[in-house]
PDB file as gemmi writes it, atoms N, CA and C in Angstrom:
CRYST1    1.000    1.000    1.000  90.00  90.00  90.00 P 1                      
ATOM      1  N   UNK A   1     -12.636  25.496  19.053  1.00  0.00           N  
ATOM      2  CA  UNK A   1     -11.335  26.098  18.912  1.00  0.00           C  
ATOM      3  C   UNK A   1     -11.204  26.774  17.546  1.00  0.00           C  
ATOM      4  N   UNK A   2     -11.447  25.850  16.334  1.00  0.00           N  
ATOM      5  CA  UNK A   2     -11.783  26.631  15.213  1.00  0.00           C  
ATOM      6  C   UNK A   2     -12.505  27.765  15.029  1.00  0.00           C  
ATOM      7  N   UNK A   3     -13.518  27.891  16.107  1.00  0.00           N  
ATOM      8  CA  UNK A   3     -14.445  29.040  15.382  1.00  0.00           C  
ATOM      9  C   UNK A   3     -14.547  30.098  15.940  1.00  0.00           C  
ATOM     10  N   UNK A   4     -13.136  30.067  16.979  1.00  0.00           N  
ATOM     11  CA  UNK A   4     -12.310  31.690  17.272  1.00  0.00           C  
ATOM     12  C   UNK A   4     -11.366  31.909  16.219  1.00  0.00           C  
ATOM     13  N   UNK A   5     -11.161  31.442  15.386  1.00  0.00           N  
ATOM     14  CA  UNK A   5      -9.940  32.531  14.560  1.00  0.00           C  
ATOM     15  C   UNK A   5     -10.828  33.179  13.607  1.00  0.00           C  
ATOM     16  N   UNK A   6     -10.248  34.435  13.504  1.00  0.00           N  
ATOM     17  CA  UNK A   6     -10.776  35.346  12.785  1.00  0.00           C  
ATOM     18  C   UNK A   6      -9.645  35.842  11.705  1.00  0.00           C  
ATOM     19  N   UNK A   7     -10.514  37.170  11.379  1.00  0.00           N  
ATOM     20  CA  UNK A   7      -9.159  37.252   9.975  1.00  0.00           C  
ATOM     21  C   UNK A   7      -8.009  37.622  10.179  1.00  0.00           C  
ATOM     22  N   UNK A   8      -8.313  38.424  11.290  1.00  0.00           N  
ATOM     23  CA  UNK A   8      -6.699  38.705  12.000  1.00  0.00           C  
ATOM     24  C   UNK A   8      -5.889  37.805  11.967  1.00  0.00           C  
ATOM     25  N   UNK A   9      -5.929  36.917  12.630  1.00  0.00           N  
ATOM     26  CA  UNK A   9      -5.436  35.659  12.922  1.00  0.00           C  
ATOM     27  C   UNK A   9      -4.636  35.175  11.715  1.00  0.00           C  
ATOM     28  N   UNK A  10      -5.614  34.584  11.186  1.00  0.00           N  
ATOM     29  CA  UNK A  10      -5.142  34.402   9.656  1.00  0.00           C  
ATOM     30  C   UNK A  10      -4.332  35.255   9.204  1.00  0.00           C  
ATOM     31  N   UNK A  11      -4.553  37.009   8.652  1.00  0.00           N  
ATOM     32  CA  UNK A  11      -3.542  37.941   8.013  1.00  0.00           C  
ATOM     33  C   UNK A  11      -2.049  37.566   9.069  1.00  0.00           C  
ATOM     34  N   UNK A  12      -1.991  37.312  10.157  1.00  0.00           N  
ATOM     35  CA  UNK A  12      -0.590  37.434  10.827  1.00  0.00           C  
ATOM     36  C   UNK A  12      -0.196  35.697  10.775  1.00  0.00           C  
ATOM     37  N   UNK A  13      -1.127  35.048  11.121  1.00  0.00           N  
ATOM     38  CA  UNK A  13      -0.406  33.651   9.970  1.00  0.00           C  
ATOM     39  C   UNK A  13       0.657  33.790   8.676  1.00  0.00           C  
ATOM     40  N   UNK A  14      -0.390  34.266   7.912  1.00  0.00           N  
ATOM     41  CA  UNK A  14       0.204  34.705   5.947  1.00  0.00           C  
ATOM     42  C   UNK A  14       1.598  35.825   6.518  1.00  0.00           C  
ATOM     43  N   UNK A  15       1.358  36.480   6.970  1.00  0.00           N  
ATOM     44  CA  UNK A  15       2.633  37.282   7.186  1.00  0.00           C  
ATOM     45  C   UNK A  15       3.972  36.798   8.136  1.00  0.00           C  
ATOM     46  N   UNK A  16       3.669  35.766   9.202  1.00  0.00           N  
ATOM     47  CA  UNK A  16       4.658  34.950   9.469  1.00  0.00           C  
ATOM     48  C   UNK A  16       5.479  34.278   8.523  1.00  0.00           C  
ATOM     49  N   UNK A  17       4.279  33.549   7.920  1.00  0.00           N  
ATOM     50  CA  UNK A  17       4.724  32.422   6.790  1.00  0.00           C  
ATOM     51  C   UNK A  17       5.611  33.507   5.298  1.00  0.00           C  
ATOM     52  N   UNK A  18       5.746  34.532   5.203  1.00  0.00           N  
ATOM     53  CA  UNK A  18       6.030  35.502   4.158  1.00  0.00           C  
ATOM     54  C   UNK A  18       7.700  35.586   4.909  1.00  0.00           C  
ATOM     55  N   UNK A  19       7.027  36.373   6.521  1.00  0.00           N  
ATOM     56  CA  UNK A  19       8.643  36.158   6.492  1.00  0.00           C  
ATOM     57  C   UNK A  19       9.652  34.989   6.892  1.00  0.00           C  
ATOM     58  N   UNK A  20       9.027  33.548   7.227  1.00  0.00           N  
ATOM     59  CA  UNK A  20       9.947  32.847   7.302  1.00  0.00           C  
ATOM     60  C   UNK A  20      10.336  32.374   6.040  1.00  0.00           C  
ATOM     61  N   UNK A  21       9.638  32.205   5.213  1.00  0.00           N  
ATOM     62  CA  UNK A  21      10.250  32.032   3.421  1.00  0.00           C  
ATOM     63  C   UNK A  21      10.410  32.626   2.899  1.00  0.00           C  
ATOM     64  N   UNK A  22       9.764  33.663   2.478  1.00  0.00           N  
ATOM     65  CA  UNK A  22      10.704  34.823   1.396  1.00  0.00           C  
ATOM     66  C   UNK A  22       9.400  35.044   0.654  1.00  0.00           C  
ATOM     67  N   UNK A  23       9.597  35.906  -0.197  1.00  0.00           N  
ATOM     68  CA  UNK A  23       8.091  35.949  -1.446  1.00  0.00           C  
ATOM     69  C   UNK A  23       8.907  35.547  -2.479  1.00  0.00           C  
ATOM     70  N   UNK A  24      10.259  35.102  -2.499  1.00  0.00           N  
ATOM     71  CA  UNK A  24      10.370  34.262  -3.703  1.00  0.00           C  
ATOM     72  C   UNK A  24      10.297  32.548  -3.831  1.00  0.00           C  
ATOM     73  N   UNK A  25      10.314  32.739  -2.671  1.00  0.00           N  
ATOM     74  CA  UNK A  25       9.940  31.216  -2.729  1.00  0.00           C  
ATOM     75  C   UNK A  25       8.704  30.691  -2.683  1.00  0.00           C  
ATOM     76  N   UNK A  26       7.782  31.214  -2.128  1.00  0.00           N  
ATOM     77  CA  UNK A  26       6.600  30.921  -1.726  1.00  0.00           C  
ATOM     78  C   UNK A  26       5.663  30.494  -3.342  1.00  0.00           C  
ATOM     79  N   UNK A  27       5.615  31.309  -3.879  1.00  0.00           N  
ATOM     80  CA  UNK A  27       5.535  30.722  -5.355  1.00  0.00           C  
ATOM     81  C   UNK A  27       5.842  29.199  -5.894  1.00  0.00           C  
ATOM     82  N   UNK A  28       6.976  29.164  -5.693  1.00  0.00           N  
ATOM     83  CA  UNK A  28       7.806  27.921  -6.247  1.00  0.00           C  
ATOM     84  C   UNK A  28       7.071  26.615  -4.937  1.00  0.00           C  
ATOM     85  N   UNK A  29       7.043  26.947  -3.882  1.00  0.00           N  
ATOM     86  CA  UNK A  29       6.456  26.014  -3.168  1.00  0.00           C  
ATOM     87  C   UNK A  29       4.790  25.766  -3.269  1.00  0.00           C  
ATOM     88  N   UNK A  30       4.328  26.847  -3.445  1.00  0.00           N  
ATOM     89  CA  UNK A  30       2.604  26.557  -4.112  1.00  0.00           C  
ATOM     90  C   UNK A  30       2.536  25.482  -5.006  1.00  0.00           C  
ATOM     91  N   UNK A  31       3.621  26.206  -5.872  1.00  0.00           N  
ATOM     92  CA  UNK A  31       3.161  25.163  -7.234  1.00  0.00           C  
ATOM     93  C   UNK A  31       3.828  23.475  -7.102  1.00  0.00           C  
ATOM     94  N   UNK A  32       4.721  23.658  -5.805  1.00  0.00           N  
ATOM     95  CA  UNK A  32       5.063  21.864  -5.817  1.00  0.00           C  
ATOM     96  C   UNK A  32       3.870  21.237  -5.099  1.00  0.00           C  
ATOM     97  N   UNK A  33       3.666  21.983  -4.150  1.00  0.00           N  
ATOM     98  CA  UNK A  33       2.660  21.520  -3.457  1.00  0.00           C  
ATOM     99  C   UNK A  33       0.728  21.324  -4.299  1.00  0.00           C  
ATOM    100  N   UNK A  34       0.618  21.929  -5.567  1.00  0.00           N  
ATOM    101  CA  UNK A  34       0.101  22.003  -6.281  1.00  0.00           C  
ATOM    102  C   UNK A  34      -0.044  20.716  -7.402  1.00  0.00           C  
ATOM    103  N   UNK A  35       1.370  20.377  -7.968  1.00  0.00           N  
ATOM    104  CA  UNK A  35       1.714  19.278  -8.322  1.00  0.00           C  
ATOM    105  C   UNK A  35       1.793  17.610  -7.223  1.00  0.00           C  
ATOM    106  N   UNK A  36       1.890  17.549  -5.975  1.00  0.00           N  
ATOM    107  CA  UNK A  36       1.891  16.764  -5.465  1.00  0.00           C  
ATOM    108  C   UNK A  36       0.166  16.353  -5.254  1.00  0.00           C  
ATOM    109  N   UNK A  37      -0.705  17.667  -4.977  1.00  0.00           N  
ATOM    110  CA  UNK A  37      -2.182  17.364  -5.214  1.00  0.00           C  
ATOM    111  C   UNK A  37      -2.639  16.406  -6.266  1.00  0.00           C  
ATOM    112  N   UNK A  38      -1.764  17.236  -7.366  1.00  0.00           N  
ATOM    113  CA  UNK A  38      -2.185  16.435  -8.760  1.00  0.00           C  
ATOM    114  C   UNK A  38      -2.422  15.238  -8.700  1.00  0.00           C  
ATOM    115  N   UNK A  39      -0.866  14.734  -8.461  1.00  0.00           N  
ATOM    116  CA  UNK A  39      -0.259  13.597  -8.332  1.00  0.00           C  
ATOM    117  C   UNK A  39      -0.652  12.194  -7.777  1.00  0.00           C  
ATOM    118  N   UNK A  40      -1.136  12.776  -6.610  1.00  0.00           N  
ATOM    119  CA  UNK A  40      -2.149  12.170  -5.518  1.00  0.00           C  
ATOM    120  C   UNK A  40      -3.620  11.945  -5.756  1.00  0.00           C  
ATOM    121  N   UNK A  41      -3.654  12.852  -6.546  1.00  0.00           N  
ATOM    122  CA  UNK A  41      -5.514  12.844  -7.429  1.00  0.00           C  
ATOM    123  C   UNK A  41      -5.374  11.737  -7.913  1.00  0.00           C  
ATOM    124  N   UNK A  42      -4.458  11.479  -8.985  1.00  0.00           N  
ATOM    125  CA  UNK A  42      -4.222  10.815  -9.993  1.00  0.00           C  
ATOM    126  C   UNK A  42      -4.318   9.283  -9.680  1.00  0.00           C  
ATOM    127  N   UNK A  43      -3.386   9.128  -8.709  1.00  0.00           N  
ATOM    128  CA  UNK A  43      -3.077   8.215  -7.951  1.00  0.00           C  
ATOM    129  C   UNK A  43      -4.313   7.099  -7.120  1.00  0.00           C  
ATOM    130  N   UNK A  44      -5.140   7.923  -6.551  1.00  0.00           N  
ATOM    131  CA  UNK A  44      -6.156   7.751  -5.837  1.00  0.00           C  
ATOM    132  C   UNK A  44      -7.726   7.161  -6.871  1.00  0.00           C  
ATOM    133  N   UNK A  45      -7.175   8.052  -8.059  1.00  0.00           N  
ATOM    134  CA  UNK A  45      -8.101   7.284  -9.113  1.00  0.00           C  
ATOM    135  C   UNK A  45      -7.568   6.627 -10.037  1.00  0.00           C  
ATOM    136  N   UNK A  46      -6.916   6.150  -9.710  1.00  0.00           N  
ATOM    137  CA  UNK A  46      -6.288   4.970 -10.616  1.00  0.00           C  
ATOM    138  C   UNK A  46      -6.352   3.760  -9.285  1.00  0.00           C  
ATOM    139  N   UNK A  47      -6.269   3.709  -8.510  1.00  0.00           N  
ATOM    140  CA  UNK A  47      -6.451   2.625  -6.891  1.00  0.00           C  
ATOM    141  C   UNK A  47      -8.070   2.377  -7.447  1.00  0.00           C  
ATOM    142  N   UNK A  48      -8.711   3.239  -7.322  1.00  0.00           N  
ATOM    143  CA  UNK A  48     -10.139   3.356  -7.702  1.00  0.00           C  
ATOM    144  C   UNK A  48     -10.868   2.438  -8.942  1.00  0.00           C  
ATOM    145  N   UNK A  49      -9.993   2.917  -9.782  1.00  0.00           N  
ATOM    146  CA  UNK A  49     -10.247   2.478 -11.051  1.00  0.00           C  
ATOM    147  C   UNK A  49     -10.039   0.763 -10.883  1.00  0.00           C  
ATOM    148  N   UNK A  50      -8.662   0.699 -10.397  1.00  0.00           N  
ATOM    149  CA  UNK A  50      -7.817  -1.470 -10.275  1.00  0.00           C  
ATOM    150  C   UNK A  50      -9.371  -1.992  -9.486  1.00  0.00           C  
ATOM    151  N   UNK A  51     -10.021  -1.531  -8.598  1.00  0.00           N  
ATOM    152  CA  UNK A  51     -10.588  -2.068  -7.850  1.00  0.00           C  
ATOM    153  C   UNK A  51     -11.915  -2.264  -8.552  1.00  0.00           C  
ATOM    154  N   UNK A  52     -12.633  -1.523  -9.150  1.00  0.00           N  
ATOM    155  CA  UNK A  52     -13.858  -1.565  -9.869  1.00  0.00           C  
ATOM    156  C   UNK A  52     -13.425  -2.328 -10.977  1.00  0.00           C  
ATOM    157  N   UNK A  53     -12.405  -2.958 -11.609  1.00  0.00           N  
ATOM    158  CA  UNK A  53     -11.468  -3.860 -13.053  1.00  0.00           C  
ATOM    159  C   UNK A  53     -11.630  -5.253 -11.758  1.00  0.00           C  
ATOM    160  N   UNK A  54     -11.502  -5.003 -10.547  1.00  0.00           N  
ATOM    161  CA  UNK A  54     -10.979  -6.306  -9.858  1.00  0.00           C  
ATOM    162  C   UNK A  54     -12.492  -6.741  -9.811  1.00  0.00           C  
ATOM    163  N   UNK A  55     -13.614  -6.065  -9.330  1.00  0.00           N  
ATOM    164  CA  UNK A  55     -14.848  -6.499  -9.364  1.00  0.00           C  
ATOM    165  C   UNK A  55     -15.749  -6.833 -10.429  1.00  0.00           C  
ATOM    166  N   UNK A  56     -15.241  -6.204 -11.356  1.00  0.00           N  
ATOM    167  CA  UNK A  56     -16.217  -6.519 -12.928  1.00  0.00           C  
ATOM    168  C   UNK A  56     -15.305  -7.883 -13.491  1.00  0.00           C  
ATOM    169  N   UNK A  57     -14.318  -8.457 -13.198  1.00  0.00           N  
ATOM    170  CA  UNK A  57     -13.760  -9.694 -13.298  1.00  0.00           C  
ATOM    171  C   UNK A  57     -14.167 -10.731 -12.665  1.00  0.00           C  
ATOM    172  N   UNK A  58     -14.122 -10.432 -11.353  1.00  0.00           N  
ATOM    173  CA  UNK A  58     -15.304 -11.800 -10.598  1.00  0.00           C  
ATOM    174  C   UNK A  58     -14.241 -12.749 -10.309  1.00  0.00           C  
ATOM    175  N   UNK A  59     -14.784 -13.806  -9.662  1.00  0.00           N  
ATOM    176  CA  UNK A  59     -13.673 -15.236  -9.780  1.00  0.00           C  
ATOM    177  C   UNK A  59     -13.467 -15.864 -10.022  1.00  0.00           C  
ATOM    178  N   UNK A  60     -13.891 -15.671 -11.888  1.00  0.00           N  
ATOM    179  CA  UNK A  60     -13.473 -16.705 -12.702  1.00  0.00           C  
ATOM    180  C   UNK A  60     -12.398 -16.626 -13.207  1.00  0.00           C  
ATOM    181  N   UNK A  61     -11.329 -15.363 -12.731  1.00  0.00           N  
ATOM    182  CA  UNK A  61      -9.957 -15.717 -13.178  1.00  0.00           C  
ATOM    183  C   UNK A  61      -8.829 -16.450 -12.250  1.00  0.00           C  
ATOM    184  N   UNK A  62      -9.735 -16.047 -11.091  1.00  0.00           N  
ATOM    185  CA  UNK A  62      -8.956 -16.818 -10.253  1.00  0.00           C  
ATOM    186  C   UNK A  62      -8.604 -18.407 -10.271  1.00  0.00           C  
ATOM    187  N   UNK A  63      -7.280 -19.221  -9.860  1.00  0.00           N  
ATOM    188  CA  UNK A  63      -6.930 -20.081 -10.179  1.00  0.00           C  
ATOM    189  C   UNK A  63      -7.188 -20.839  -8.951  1.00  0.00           C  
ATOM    190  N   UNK A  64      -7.939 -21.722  -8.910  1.00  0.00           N  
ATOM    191  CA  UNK A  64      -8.243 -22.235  -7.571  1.00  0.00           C  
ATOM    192  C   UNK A  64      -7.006 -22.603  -6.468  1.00  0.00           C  
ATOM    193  N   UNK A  65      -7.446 -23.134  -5.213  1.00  0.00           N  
ATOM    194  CA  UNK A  65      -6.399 -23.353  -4.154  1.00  0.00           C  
ATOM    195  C   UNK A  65      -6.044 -24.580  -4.388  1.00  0.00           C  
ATOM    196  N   UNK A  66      -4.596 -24.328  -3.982  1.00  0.00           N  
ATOM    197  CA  UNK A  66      -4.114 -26.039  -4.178  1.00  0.00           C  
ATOM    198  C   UNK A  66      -4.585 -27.131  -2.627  1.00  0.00           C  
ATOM    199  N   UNK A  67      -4.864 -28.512  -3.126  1.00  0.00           N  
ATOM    200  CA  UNK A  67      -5.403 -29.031  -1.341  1.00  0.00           C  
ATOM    201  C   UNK A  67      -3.873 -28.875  -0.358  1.00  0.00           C  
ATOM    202  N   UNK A  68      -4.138 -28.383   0.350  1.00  0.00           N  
ATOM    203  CA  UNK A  68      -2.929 -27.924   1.251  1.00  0.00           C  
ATOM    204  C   UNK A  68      -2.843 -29.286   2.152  1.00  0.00           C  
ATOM    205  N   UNK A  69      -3.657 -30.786   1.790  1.00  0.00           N  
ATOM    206  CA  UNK A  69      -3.185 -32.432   2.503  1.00  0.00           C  
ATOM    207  C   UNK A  69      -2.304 -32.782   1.967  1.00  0.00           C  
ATOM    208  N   UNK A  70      -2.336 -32.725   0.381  1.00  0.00           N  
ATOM    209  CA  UNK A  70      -1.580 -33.352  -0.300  1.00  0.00           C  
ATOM    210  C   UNK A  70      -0.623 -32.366  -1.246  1.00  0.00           C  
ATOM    211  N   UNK A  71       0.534 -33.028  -1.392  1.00  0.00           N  
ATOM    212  CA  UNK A  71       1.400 -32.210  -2.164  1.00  0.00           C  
ATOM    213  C   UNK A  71       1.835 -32.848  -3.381  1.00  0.00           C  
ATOM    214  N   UNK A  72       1.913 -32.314  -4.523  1.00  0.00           N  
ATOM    215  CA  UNK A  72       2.831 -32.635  -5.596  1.00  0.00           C  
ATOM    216  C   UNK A  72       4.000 -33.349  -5.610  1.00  0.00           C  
ATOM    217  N   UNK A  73       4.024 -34.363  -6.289  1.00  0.00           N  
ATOM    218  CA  UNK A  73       5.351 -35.307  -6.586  1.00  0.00           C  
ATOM    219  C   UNK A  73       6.609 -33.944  -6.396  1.00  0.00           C  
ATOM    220  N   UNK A  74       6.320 -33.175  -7.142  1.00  0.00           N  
ATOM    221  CA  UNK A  74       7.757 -32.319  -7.261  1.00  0.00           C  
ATOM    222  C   UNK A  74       8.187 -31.396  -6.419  1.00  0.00           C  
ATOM    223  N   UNK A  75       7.129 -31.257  -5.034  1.00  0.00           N  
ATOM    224  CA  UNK A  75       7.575 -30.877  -3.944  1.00  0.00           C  
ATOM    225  C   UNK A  75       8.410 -31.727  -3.231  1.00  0.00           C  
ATOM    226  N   UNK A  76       7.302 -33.255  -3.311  1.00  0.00           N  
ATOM    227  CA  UNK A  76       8.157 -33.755  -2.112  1.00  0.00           C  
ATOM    228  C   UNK A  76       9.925 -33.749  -2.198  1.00  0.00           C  
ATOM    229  N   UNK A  77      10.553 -34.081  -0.969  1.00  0.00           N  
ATOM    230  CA  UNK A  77      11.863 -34.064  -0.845  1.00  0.00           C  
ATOM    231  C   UNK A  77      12.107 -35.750  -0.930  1.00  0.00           C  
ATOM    232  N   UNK A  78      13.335 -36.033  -1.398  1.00  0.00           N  
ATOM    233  CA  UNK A  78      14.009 -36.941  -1.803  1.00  0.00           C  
ATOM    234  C   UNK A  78      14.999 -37.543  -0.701  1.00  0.00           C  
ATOM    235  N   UNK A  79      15.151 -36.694   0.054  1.00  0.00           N  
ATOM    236  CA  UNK A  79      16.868 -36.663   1.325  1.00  0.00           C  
ATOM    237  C   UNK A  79      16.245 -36.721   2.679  1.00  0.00           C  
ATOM    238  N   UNK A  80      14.721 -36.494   2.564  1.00  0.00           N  
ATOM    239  CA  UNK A  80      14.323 -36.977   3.962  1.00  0.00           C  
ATOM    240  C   UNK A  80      14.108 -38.480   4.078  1.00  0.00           C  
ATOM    241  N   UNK A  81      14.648 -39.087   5.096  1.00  0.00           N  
ATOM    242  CA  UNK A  81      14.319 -40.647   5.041  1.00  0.00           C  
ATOM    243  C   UNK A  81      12.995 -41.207   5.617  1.00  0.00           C  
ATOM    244  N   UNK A  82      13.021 -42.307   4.918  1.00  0.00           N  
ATOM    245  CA  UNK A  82      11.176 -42.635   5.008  1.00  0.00           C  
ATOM    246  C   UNK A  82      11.061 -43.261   6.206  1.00  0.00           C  
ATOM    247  N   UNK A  83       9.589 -42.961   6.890  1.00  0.00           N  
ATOM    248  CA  UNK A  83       9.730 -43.427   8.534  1.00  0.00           C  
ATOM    249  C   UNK A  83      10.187 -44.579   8.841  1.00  0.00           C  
ATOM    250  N   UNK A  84      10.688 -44.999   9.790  1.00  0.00           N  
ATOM    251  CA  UNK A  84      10.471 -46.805  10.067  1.00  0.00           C  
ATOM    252  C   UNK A  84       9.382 -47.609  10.295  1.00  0.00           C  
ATOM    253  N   UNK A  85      10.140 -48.652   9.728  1.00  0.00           N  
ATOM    254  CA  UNK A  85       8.407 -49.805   9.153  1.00  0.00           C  
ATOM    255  C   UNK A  85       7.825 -49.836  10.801  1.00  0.00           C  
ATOM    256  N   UNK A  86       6.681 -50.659  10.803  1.00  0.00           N  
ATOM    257  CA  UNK A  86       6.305 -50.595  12.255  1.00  0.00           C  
ATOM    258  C   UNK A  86       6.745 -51.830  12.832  1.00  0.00           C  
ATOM    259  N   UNK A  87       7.301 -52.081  14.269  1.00  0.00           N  
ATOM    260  CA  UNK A  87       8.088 -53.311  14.770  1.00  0.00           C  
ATOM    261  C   UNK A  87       9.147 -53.047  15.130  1.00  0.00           C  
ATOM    262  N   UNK A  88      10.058 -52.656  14.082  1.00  0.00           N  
ATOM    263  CA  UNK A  88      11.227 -52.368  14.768  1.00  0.00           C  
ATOM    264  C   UNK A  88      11.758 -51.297  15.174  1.00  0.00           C  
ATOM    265  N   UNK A  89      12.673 -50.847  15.692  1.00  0.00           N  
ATOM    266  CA  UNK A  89      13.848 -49.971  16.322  1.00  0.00           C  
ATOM    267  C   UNK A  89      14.334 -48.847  15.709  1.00  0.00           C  
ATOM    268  N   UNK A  90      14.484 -47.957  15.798  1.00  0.00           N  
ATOM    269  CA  UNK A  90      15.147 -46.397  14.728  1.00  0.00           C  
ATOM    270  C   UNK A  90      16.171 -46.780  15.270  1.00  0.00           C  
ATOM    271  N   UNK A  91      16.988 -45.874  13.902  1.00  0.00           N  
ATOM    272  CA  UNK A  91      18.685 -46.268  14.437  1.00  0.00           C  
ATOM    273  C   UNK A  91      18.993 -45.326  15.138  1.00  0.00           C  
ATOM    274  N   UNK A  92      19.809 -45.644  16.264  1.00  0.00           N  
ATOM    275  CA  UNK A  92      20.893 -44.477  16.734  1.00  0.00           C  
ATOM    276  C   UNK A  92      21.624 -43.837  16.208  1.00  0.00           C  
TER     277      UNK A  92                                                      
END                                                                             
């Protein structure tokens, strides 16, 4: 499908696009669209960059897992009541 358009094609593209915007605008939209490239460059190597910082760190900064059996005194809750002994009856 691509490798029927020719230049024709294209010149009456550019000249659609002329007259649905204007030639004064078309300028002003290059260059946002110019700046959003930037932007996105920028962006994309800096993602780049965190990730090669995340691998030359390794996992010795990481803080190990807590054992997910047991919990900390200062989790547990206080207001839940403790099971019943074994033998007798729960209350109603």
């Amino acid at each position: 499908m691509v490798r029927n358009i020719s230049a024709w094609h294209i010149i009456i593209v550019l000249v659609v696009i002329l007259l649905l915007f204007g030639a004064n605008r078309l300028p002003a939209m290059a260059k946002s669209v110019g700046q959003s490239l930037k932007i996105f460059k920028n962006e994309v190597k800096d993602l780049t960059g965190d990730d090669d910082r995340d691998r030359g760190a390794g996992a010795t900064t990481a803080a190990p897992a807590p054992d997910p059996v047991t919990r900390p005194a200062a989790e547990r809750t206080s207001d839940v009541p403790p099971p019943p002994e074994p033998g007798t009856t729960p209350r109603a």
